[in-house]
Structures are given as structure tokens and as C-alpha cells.
C-alpha positions in Angstrom: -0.1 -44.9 28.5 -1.4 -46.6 31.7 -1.8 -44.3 35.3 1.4 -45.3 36.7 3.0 -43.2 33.8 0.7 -40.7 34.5 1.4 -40.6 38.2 5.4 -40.7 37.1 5.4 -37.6 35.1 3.0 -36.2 37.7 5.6 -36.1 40.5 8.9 -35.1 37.8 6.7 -31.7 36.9 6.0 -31.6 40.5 9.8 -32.2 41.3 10.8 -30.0 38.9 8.3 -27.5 39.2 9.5 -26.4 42.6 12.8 -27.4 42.6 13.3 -24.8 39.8 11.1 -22.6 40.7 12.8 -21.9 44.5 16.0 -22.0 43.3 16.0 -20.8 39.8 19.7 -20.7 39.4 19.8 -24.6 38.6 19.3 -23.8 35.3 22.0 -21.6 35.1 24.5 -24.2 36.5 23.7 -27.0 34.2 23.9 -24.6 31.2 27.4 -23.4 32.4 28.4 -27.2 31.6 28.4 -26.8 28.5 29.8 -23.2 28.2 33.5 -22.2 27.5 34.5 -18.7 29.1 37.5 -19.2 27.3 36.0 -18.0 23.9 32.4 -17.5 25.7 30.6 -18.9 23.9 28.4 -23.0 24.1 31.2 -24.8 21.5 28.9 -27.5 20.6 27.0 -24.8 18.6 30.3 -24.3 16.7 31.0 -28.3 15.9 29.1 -29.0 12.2 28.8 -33.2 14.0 26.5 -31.4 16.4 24.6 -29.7 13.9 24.3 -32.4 11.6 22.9 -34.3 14.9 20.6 -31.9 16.1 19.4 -31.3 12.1 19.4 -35.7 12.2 17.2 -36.0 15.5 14.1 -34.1 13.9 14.2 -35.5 10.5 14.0 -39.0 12.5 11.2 -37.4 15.1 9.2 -36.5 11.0 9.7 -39.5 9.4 7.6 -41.3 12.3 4.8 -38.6 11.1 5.6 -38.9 7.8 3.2 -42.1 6.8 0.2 -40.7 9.1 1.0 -37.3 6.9 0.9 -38.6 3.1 -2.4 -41.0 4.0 -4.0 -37.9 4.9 -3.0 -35.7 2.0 -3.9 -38.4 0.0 -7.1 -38.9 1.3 -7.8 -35.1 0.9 -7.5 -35.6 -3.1 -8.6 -38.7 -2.7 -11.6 -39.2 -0.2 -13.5 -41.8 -2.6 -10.8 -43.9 -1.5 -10.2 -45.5 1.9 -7.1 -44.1 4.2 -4.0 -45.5 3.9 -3.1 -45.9 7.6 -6.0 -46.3 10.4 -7.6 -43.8 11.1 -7.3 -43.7 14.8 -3.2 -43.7 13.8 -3.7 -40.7 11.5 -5.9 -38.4 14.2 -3.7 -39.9 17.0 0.0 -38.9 15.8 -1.1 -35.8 13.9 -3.2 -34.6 16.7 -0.1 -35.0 19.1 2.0 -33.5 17.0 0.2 -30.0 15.8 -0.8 -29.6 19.7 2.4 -30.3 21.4 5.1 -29.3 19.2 3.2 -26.9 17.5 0.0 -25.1 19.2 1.6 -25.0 22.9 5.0 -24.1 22.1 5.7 -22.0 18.7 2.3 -20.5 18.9 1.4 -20.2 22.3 4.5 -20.0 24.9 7.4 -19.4 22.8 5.3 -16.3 21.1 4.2 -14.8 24.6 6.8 -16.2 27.4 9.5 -13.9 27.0 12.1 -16.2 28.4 15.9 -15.6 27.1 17.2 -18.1 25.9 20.8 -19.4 27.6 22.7 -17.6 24.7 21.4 -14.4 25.2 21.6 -14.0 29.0 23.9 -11.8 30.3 25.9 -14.8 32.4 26.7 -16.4 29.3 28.3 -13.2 27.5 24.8 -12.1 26.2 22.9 -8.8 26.8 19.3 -9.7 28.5 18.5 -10.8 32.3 18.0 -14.1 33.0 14.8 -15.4 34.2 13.2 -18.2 36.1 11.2 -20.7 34.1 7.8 -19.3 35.8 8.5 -16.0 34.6 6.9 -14.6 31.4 8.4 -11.2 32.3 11.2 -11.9 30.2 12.6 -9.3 27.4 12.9 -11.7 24.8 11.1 -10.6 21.6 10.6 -13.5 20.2 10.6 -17.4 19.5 11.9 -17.3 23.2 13.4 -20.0 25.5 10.3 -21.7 26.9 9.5 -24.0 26.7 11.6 -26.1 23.9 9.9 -27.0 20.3 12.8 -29.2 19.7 12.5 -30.9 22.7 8.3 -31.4 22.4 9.2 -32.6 18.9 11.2 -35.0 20.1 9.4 -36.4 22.9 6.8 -36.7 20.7 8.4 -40.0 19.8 6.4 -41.8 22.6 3.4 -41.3 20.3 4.8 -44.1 17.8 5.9 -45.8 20.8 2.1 -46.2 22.7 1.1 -47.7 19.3 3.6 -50.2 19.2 3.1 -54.1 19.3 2.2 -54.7 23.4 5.4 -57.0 23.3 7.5 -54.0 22.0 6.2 -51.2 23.8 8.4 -51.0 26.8 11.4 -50.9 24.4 9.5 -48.1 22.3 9.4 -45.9 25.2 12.5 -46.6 26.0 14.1 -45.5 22.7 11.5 -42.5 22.7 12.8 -41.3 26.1 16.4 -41.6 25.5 15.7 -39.7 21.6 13.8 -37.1 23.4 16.7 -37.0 26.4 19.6 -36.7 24.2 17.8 -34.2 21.9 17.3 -32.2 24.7 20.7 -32.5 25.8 21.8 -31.2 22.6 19.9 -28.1 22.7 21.3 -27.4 26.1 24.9 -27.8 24.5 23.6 -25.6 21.8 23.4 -23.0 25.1 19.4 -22.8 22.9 17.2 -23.9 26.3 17.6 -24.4 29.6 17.2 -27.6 31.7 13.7 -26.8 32.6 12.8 -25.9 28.8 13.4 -28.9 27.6 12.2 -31.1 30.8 8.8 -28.9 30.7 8.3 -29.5 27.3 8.7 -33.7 27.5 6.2 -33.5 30.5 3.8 -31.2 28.0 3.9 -33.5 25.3 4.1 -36.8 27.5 0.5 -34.8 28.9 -0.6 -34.8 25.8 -0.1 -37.8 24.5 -1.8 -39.2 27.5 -4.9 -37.7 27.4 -5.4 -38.2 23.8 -4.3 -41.9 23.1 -7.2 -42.3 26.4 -9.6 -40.4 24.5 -9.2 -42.3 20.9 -8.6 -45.8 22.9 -8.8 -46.6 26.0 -12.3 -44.6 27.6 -15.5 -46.1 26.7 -17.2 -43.1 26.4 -15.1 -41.5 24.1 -13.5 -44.0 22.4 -14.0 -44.1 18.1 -13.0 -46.4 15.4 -11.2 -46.4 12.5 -14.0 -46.5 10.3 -15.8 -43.4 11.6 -12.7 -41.5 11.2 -12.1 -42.7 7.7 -15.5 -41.7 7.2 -15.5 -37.9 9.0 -12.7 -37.1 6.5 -14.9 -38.4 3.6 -17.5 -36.2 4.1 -14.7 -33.5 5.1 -12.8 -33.9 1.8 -15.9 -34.8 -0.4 -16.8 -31.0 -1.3 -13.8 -30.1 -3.0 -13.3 -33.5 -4.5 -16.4 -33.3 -6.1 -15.9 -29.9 -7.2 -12.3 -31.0 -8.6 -14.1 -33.4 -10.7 -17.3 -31.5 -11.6 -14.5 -29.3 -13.6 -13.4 -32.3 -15.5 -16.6 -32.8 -16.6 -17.7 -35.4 -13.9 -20.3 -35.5 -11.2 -19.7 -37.8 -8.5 -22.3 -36.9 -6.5 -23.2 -36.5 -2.6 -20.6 -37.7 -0.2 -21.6 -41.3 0.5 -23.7 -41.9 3.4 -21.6 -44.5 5.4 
């Protein structure tokens, strides 16, 4: 998570961006790769291997949330006790998550960027107009085309990754690129997004990841601890822990001062 990887994904969005935006019907001649006029139709979305795959690649993107997920439901029941993974780790990867595969694409563009998805445009035997990646003029209805939740998800993989041993982080992003790459490629196969869905959304989350792994690590001024973390969800968690146990007959008192 250093500038030069800043300054990459800078110039792909920028690439992209216009490349996409001038000539819009890019996107329509990668997703006619993977389209069969013969029974029009995307036959990967018809192979079970494909949809075990694409079913696979976000129970693998979970399980990386998974330990950051039960330390802090634990610690919700729990808040006398300390977390079970750092808390930097826990804000860090949860954080990530909810705002890139979550708040900026199921509840923000996907609800309001009425972008058809490659399935339902009329080029590909379905009944809407396509439209560029820019344009939120779509008549989709809803859970639309842009940008890809799948695709965020998967990317999301470089969270992990920036935590990695220093030694092992090049091959972390590594395998968190390719994952989020051949995710995305399967959703194009799926005829579910279009190149620029699922390219947007890796820039998104690559974005986000960015600017929070700086803010929890590497600037001075905002930079936290562990400890104060652990401690924030204490005092979070402490009201209804002590109410919980106030009903069993125990007081445990204020939340504790540290």
C-alpha cells in the first residue's frame, strides 16, 4: 500500500476511464467473447463447474473475513475480555469490506446506476438498451450492472494481502490480483458485468483499501493502536453486557476506564 500502487491504479482508472467512456462499445465486444448466438445465450452461466466456481471464489474472499468477524461478535458478548485478533486487523478488514463491497456497490451504485447488465441488453438477446459505464440513465430497476459486488468482493483480497508478513506481501498481492482477475472474468462469462464493472470496482476497493490501511498505519497523525481499539469496543459493548448480566443477577459495573 505504498504511492507507486497508488500512482498505478491512478493511471488504469484513468486509462480506463476514457478509453470506455469514448468508445463505450469495448464493453460490448469483450462481453460478446463469451456469448454464443447459437443458443444466445453466455454458456458459462449454463455449466454447474462455473457455478460451483463462482459460488467457491466468495466463500474463499469470506473466510479471509471470517476470523476478523467471530473476534468481533465475540467481543460484543464478551467485551470484559480482550479481542481475539488485533484490533487494527479487525477495524481494518471489516472496514474494507462493509464500505467497498457493501456501502459503494449494493447500496449505493448498484441501487441508483441503472446500468443493464450484459444479459439483459438487447445485443445479447435481452430487452433493455445498452449503456456506457458513465451513464446512470439506464432502465435497469434494480441490483443493476455497475459497478460489480462480486468483483469488489473479490478484490477485496488485497486487504489480507497488505497485512501480510513484509517478506510475503508481494506474493499476497499477487494471488489477490489474479483471485480478483479471474473472478471477474467469471462474471463476464456469466454475461453478469461488463469489463468496466468489474475493472471499476477493483480500482474502488483497491481505493479503499488504500486510504484506510494509511489511516490505521502508516500517517502519524491518524494512526491508532490496537489497544485503543480493543478498548473503543469495550466501552461500545459494555452497556448491554452489563445489562445481560444485571438480568442474571450480577452487576459488573461501569465499563473499565482503560
Amino acid at each position: 500500500m505504498n504511492r507507486t500502487g497508488l500512482f498505478i491504479a491512478l493511471g488504469l482508472a484513468l486509462v480506463i476511464g476514457v478509453a470506455f467512456g469514448v468508445h463505450p462499445e469495448l464493453d460490448l465486444k469483450l462481453a460478446a467473447l463469451f456469448y454464443d448466438p447459437a443458443i444466445k445465450d453466455f454458456p458459462a452461466r449454463l455449466n454447474p463447474l462455473a457455478n460451483f466456481a463462482r459460488d467457491a471464489a466468495m466463500w474463499v474472499a469470506w473466510a479471509f473475513a471470517l476470523p476478523a468477524i467471530v473476534a468481533l461478535v465475540v467481543k460484543m458478548f464478551r467485551p470484559d475480555r480482550p479481542l481475539l485478533v488485533r484490533g487494527r486487523t479487525v477495524a481494518f478488514l471489516l472496514l474494507t469490506l462493509l464500505l467497498s463491497a457493501g456501502v459503494l456497490t449494493n447500496f449505493t451504485f448498484k441501487s441508483f446506476w441503472g446500468r443493464p447488465r450484459p444479459v439483459t441488453v438487447t445485443e445479447f438477446n435481452g430487452k433493455l438498451p445498452f449503456v456506457a459505464w458513465w451513464d446512470h440513465r439506464g432502465q435497469c430497476p434494480k441490483n443493476c450492472s455497475f459497478f460489480s459486488g462480486e468483483g469488489a468482493t473479490a478484490f477485496w483480497t488485497l486487504a489480507p494481502a497488505a497485512l501480510a508478513p513484509p517478506t510475503w506481501r508481494p506474493l499476497a498481492y499477487t494471488g489477490a490480483v489474479i483471485f480478483g482477475a479471474v473472478t471477474s472474468g467469471l462474471r463476464m462469462a456469466f454475461g453478469g458485468h461488463f469489463f468496466t464493472d468489474v475493472s471499476i470496482a477493483g480500482l474502488v476497493t483497491f481505493f479503499v483499501i488504500w486510504l484506510l490501511h494509511g489511516y490505521f498505519y502508516r500517517w502519524p497523525s491518524t494512526r491508532t493502536t490496537d489497544e485503543r481499539i480493543d478498548a473503543a469496543l469495550t466501552r461500545f459493548a459494555w452497556p448491554g453486557y452489563r445489562m445481560m448480566q444485571r438480568w442474571r443477577g450480577r452487576d459488573v459495573g461501569p465499563a473499565p476506564s482503560r
